[in-house]
PDB file of N, CA, C and O in Angstrom:
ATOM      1  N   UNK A   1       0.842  -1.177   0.000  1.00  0.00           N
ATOM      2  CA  UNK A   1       0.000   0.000   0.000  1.00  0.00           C
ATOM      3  C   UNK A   1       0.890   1.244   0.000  1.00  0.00           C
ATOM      4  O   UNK A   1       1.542   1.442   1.025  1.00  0.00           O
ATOM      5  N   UNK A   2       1.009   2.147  -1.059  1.00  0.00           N
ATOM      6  CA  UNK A   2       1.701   3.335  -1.276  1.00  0.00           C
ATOM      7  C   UNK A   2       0.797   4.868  -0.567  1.00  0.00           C
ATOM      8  O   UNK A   2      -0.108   5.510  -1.101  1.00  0.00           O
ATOM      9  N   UNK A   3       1.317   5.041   0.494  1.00  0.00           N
ATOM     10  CA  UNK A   3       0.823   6.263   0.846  1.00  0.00           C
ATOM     11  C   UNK A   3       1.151   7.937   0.872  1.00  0.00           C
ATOM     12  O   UNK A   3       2.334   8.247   1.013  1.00  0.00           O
ATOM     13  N   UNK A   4       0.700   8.423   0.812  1.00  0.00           N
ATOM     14  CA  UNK A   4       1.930   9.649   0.267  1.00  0.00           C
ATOM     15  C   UNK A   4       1.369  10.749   1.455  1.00  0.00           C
ATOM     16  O   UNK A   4       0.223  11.066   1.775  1.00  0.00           O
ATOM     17  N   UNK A   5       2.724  11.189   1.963  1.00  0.00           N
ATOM     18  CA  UNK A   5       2.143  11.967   3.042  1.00  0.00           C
ATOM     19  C   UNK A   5       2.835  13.522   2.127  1.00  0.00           C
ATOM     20  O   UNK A   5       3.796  13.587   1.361  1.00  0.00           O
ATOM     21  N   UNK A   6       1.943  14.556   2.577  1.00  0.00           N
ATOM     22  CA  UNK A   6       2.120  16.110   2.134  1.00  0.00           C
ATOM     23  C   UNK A   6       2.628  17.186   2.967  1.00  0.00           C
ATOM     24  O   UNK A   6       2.029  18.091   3.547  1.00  0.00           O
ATOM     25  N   UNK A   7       3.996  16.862   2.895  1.00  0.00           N
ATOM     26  CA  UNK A   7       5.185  17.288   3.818  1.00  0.00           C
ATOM     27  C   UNK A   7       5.507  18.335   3.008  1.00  0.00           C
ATOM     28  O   UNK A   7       5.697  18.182   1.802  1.00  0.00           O
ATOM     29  N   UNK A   8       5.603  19.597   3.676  1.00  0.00           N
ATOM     30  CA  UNK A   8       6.492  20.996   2.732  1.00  0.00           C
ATOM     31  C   UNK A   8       7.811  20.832   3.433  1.00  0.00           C
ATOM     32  O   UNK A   8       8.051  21.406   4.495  1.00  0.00           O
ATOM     33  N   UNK A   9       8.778  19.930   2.738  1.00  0.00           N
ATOM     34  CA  UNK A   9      10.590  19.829   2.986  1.00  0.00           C
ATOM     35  C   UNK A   9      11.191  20.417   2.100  1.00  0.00           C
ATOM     36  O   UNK A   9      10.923  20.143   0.930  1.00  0.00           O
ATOM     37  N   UNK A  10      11.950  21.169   2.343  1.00  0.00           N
ATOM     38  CA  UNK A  10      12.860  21.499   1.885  1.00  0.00           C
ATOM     39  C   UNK A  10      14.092  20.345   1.607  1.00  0.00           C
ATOM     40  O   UNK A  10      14.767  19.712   2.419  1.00  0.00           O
ATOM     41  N   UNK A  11      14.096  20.342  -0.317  1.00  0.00           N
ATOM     42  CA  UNK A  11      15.093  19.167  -0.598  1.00  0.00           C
ATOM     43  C   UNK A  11      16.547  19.931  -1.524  1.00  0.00           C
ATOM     44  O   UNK A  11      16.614  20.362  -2.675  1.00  0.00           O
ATOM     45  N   UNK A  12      17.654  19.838  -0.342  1.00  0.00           N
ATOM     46  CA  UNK A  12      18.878  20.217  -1.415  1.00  0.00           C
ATOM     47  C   UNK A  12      19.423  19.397  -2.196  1.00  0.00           C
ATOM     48  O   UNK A  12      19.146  18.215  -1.992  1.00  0.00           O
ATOM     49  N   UNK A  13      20.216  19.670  -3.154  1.00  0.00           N
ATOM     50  CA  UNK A  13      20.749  18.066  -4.063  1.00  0.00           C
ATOM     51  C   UNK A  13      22.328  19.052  -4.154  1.00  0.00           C
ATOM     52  O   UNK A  13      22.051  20.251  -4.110  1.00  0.00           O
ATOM     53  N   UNK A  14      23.289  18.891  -4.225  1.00  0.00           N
ATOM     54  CA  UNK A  14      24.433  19.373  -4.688  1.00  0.00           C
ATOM     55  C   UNK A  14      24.817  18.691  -5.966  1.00  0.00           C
ATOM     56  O   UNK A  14      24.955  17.494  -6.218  1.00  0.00           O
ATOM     57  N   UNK A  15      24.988  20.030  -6.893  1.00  0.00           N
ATOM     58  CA  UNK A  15      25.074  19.397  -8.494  1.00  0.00           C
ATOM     59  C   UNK A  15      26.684  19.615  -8.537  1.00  0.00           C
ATOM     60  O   UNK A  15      27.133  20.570  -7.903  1.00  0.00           O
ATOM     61  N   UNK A  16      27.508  18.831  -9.206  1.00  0.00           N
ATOM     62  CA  UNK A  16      28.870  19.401 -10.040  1.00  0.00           C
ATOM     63  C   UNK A  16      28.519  19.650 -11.336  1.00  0.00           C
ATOM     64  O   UNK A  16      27.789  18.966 -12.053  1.00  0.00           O
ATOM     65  N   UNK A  17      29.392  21.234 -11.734  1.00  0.00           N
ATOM     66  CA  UNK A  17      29.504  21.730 -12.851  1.00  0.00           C
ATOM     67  C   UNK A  17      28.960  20.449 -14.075  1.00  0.00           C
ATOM     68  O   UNK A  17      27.968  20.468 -14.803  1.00  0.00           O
ATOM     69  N   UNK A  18      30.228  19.220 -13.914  1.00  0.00           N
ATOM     70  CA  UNK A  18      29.874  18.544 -15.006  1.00  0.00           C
ATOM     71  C   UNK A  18      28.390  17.926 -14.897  1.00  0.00           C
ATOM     72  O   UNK A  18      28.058  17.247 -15.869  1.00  0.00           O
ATOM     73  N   UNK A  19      27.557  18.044 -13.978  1.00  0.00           N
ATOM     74  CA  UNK A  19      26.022  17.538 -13.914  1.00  0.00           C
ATOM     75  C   UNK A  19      25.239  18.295 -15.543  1.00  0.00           C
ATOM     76  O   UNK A  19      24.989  17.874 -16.673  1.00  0.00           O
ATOM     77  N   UNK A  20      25.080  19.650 -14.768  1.00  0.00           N
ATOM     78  CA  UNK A  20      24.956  20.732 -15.266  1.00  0.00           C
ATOM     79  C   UNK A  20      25.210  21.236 -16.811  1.00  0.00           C
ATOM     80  O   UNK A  20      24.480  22.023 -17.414  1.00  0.00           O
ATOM     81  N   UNK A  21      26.620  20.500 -17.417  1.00  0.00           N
ATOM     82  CA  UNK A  21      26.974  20.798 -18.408  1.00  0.00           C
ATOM     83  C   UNK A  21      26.852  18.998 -19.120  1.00  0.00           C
ATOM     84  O   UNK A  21      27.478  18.618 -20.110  1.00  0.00           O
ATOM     85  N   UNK A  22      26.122  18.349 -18.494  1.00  0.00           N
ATOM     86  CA  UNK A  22      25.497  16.968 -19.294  1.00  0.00           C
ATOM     87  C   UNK A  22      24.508  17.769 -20.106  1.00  0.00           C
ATOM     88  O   UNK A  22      24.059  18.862 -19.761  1.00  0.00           O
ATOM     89  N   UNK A  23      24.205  17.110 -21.236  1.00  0.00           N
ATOM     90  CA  UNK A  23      22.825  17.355 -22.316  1.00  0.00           C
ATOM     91  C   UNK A  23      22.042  16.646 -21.591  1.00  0.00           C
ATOM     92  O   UNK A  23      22.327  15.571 -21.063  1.00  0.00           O
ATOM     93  N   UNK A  24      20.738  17.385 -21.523  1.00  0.00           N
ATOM     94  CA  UNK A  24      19.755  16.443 -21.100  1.00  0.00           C
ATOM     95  C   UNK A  24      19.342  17.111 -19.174  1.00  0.00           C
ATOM     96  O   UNK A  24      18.231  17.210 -18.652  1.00  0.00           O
ATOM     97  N   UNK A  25      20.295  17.341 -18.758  1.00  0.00           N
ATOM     98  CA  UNK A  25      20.213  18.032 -17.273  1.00  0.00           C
ATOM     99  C   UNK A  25      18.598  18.525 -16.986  1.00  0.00           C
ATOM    100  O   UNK A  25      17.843  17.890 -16.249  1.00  0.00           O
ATOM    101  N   UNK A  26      18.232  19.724 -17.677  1.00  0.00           N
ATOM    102  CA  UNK A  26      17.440  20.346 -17.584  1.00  0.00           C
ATOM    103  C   UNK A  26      16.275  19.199 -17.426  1.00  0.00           C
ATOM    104  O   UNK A  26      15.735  18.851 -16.376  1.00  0.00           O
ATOM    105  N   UNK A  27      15.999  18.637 -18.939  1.00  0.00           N
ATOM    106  CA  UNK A  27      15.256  17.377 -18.967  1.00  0.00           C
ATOM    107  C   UNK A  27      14.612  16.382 -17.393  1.00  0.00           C
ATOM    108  O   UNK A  27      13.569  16.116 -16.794  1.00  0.00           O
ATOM    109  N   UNK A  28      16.375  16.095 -17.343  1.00  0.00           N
ATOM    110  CA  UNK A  28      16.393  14.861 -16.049  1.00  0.00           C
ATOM    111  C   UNK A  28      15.677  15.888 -14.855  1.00  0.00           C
ATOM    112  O   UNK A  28      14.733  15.460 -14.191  1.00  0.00           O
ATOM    113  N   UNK A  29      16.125  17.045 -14.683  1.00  0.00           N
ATOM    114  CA  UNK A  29      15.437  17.782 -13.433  1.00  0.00           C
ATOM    115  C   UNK A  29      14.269  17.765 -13.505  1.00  0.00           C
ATOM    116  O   UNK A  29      13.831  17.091 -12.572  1.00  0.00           O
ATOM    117  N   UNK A  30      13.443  18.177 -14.166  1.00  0.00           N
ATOM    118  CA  UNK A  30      11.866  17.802 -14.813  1.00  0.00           C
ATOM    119  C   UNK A  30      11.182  16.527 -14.366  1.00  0.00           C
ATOM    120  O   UNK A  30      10.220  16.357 -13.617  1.00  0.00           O
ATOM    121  N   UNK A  31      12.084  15.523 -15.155  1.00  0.00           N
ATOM    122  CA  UNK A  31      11.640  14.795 -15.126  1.00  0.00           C
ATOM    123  C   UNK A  31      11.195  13.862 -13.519  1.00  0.00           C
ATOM    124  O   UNK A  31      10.217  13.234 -13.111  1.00  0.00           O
ATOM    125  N   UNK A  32      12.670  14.269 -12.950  1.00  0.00           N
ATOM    126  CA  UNK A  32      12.363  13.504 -11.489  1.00  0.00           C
ATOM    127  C   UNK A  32      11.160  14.566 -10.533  1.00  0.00           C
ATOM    128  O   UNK A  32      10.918  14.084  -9.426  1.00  0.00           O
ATOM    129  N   UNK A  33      10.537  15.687 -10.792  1.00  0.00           N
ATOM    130  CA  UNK A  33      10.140  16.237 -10.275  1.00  0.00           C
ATOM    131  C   UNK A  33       8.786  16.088 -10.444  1.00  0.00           C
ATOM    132  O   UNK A  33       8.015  16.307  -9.510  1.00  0.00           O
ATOM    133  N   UNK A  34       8.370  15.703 -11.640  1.00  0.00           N
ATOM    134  CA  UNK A  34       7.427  14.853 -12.177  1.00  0.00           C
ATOM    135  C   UNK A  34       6.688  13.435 -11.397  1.00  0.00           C
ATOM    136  O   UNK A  34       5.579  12.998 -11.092  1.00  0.00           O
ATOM    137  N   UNK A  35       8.078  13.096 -11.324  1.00  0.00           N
ATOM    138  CA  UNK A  35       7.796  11.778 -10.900  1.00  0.00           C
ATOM    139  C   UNK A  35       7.536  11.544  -9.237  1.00  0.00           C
ATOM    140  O   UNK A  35       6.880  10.769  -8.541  1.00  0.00           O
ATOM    141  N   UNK A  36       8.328  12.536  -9.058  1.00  0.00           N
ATOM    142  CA  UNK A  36       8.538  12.427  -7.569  1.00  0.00           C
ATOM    143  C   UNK A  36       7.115  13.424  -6.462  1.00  0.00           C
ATOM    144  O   UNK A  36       6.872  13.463  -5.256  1.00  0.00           O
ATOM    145  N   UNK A  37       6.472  14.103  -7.740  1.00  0.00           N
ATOM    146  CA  UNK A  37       5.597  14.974  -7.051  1.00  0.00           C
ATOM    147  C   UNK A  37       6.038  16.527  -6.255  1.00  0.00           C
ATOM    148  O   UNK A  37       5.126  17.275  -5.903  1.00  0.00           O
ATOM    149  N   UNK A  38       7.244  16.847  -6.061  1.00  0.00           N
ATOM    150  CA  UNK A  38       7.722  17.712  -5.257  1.00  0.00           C
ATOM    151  C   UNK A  38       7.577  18.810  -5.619  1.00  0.00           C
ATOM    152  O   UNK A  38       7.818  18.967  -6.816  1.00  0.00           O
ATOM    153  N   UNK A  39       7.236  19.780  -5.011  1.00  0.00           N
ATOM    154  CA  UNK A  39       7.292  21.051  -5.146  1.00  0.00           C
ATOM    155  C   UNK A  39       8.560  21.826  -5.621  1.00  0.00           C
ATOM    156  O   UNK A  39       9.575  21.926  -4.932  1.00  0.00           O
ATOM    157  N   UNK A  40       8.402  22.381  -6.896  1.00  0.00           N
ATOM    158  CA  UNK A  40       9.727  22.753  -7.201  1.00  0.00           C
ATOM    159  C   UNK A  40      10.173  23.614  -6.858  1.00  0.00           C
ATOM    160  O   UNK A  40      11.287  23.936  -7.273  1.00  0.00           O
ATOM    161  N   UNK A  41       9.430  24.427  -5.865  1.00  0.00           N
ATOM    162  CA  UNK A  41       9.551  25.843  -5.288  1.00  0.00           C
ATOM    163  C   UNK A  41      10.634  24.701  -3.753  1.00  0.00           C
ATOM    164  O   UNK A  41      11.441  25.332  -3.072  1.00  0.00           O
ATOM    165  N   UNK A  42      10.536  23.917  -3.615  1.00  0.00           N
ATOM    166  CA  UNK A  42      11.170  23.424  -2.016  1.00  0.00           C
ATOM    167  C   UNK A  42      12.212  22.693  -2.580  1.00  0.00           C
ATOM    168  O   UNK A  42      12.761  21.837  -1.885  1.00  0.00           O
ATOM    169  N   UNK A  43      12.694  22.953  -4.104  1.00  0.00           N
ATOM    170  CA  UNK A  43      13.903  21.748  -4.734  1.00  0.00           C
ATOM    171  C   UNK A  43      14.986  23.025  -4.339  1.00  0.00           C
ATOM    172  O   UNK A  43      14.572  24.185  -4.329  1.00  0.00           O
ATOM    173  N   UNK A  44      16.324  22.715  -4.036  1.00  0.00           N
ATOM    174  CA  UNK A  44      17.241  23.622  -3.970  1.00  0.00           C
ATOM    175  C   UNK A  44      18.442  23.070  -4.381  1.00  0.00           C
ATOM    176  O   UNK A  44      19.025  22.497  -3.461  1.00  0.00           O
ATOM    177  N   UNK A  45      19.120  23.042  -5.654  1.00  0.00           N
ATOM    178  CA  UNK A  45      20.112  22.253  -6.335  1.00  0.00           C
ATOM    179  C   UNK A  45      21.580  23.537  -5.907  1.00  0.00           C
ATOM    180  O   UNK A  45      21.562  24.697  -6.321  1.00  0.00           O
ATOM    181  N   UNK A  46      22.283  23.175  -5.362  1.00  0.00           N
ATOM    182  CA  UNK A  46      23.564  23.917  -4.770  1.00  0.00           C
ATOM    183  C   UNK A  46      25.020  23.406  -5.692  1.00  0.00           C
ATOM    184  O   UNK A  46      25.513  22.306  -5.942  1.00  0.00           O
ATOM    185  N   UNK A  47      25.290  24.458  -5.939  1.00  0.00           N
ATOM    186  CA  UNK A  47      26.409  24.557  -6.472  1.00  0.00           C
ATOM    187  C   UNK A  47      27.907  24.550  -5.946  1.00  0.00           C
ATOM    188  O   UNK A  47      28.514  25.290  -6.720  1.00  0.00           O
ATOM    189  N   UNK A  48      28.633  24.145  -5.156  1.00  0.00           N
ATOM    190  CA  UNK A  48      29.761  24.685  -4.171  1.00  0.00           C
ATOM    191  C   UNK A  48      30.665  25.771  -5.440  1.00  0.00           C
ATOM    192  O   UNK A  48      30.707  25.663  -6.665  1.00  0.00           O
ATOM    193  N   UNK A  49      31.260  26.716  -4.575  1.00  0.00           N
ATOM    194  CA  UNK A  49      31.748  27.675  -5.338  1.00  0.00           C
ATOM    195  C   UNK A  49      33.578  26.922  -5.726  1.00  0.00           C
ATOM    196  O   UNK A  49      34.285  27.355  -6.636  1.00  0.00           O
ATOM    197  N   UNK A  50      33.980  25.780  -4.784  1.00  0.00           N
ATOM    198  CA  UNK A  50      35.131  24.846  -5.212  1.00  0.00           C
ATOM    199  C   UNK A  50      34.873  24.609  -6.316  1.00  0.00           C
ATOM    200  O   UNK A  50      35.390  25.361  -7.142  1.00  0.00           O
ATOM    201  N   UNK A  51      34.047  23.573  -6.794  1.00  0.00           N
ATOM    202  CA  UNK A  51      33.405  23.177  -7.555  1.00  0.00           C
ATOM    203  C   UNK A  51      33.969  23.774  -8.728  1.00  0.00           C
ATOM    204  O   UNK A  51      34.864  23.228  -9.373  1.00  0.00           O
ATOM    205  N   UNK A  52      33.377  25.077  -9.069  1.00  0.00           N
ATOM    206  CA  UNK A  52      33.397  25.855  -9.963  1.00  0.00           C
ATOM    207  C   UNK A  52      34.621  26.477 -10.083  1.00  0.00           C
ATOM    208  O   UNK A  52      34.784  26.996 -11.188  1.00  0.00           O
ATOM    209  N   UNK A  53      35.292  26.564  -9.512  1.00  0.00           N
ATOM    210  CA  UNK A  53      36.761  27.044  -9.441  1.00  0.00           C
ATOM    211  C   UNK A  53      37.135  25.966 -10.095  1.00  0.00           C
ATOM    212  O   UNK A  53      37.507  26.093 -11.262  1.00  0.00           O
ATOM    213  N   UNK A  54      37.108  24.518  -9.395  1.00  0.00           N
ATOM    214  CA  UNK A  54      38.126  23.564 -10.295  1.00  0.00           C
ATOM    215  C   UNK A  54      37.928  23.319 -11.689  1.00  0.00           C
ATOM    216  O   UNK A  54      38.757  22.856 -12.472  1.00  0.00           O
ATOM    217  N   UNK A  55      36.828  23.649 -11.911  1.00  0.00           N
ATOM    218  CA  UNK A  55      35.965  23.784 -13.814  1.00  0.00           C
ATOM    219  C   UNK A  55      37.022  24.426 -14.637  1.00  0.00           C
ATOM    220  O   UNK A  55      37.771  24.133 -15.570  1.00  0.00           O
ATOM    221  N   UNK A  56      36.695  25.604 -13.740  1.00  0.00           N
ATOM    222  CA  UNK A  56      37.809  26.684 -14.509  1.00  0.00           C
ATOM    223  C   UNK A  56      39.358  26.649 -14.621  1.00  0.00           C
ATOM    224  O   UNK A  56      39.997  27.431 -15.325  1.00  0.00           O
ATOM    225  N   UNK A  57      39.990  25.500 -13.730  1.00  0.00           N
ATOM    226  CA  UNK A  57      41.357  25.408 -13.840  1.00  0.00           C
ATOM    227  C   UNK A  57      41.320  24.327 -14.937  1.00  0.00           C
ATOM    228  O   UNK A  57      42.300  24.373 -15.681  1.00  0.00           O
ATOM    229  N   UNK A  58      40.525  23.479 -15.177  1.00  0.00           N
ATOM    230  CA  UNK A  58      40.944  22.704 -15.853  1.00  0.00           C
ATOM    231  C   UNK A  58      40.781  22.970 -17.534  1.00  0.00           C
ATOM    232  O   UNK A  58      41.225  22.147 -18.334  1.00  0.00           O
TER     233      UNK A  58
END
């Protein structure tokens, strides 16, 4: 029995640059949000600013 309870959580995900710069990203975000029911206003995908520094050295 699948029950679904209607919780307002706040969900972070930490993306790397290379997530982001996959084809299709945008898509896949959609799509699990779809699936998953969540409020996309409570999705919070974080970037670390390392992260993005090491993008750029390489």
């Amino acid at each position: 029995m699948e029950r679904k309870l209607h919780l307002n959580l706040r969900v972070a995900v930490n993306i790397s640059p290379i997530h982001i710069s996959t084809t299709g990203f945008v898509d896949m975000v959609r799509d699990v949000i779809a699936e998953t029911g969540i409020n996309p206003h409570l999705l919070e995908i974080e970037i670390t600013e390392m992260s993005m520094l090491d993008t750029q050295r390489t």
